[in-house]
Residue, then its C-alpha position, 0 to 999 in steps of 0.5 A: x868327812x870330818x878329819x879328827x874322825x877320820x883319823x880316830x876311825x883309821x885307830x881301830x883295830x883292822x882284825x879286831x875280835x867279835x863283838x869289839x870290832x861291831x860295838x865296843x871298839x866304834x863306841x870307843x871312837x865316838x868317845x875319845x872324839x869327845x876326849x882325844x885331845x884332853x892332855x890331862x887323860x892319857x891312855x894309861x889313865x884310861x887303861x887304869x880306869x878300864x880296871x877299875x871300872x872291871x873289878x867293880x863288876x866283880x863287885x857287882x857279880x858277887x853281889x848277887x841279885x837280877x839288878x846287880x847283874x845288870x850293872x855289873x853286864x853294863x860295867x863289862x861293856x864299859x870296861x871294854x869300851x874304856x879298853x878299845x880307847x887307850x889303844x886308839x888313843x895312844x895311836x891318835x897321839x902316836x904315843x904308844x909305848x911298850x909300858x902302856x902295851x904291857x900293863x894293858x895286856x896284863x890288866x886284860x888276863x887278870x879282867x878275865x880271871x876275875x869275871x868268871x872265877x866271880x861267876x863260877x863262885x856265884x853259879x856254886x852259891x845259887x845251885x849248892x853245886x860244886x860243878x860250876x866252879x870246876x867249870x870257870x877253872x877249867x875255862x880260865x886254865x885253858x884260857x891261860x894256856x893260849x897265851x902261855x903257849x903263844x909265849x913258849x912258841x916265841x921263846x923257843x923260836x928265839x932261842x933256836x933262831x935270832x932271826x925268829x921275830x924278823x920272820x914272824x914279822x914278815x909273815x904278820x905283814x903279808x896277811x894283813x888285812x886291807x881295810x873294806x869297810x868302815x867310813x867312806x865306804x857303802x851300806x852294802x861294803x859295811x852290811x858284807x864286812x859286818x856279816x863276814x866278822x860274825x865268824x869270829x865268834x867260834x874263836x871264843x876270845x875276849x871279844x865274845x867273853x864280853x857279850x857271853x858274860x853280859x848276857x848270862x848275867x842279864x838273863x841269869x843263866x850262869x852255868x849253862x854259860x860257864x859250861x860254854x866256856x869251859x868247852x870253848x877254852x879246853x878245846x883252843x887251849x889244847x888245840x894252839x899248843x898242838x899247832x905251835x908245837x908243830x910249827x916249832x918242829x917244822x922251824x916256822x914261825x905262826x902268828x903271835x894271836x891267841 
């Protein structure tokens, strides 16, 4: 097996999110193998980029239009893709850093924001309804909350427990999950592994917001769309907050995903 590859495959996320973890995290591989060892591109350059590329879907979404909404779908997906590889090339390089982290955190809050606060604004201007800007507020409220409430979890634990974060470490690394699939591994170790992930698609996060996005907009089917969201994050954000806070009350610690 050619070792860069090799190397690049061993980046990816082991517990990646639907979609990312069959399409746009492999695409992002197959990328960077052509540009991991440009200096001059760095992952916080590509992080940038990746934004870039996402507000001109908003562009795009706004715009209107069957044509537009195909651009702004295929922008979406570049705009992961570009997402999935600065992760992997800062691991690559073992060059990852708290900053980079940060701002690629960051970048992805307001990405989400953005696309469906630009779509409610669409779905208004098409139907002269109010309901699906209510809807993209409800979904980006909710959606907000999982992480706000992951946040407040870590930070109370902390303050009552300073050897919180040593704990939930601790707990991350016993449930890691051990990689069976991928290269070097068979069809059917591959076909098992692709069919066990298309159960995280119920878990309604970034990875699916990718696919739902695009294919709401190709098709133009906007507030059936919204209104998938809106149940989706109302139900996760309630449902995270009322399991933190029950850890919390027993004093333990749950891991830090949304």
């Amino acid at each position: 097996m050619n070792e860069k590859l090799r190397r690049l495959w061993a980046t990816k996320t082991r517990d990646d999110e639907w979609w990312s973890s069959f399409v746009t995290a492999p695409l992002a591989i197959v990328v960077n193998y052509l540009v991991v060892d440009v200096k001059e591109l760095t992952p916080n350059k590509i992080t940038l980029f990746s934004f870039i590329v996402a507000i001109l879907s908003v562009i795009f979404i706004i715009a209107d239009g069957s044509v537009n909404f195909i651009i702004a779908a295929i922008l979406i997906h570049l705009s992961h893709v570009l997402d999935c590889m600065d992760g992997q090339m800062a691991r690559y390089r073992k060059t990852s850093s708290l900053v980079g982290s940060f701002f690629d955190k960051l970048t992805d809050q307001i990405q989400v924001t953005l696309w469906f606060s630009a779509v409610g604004y669409v779905a208004y201007v098409q139907s002269q309804n109010v309901l699906p800007i209510f809807l993209a507020f409800i979904g980006v409220a909710f959606y907000n909350l999982r992480g706000y409430a992951k946040y407040v979890s870590l930070y109370t634990g902390m303050s009552n427990d300073n050897q919180y974060l040593n704990k939930l470490s601790k707990q991350v690394s016993s449930v890691e999950n051990k990689q069976t699939a991928g290269l070097g591994f068979g069809f059917l170790a591959n076909l098992r592994w692709f069919v066990r992930e298309q159960r995280k698609i119920i878990f309604f996060d970034e990875g699916v917001f990718i696919f739902m996005l695009s294919f709401a907009l190709i098709l133009n089917q906007l507030t059936p769309m919204l209104w998938v969201f809106a149940i989706s994050q109302l139900y996760y954000g309630l449902a995270r907050g009322w399991q933190r806070g029950r850890k919390i009350a027993h004093n333990q610690p749950m891991a830090i995903k949304k």
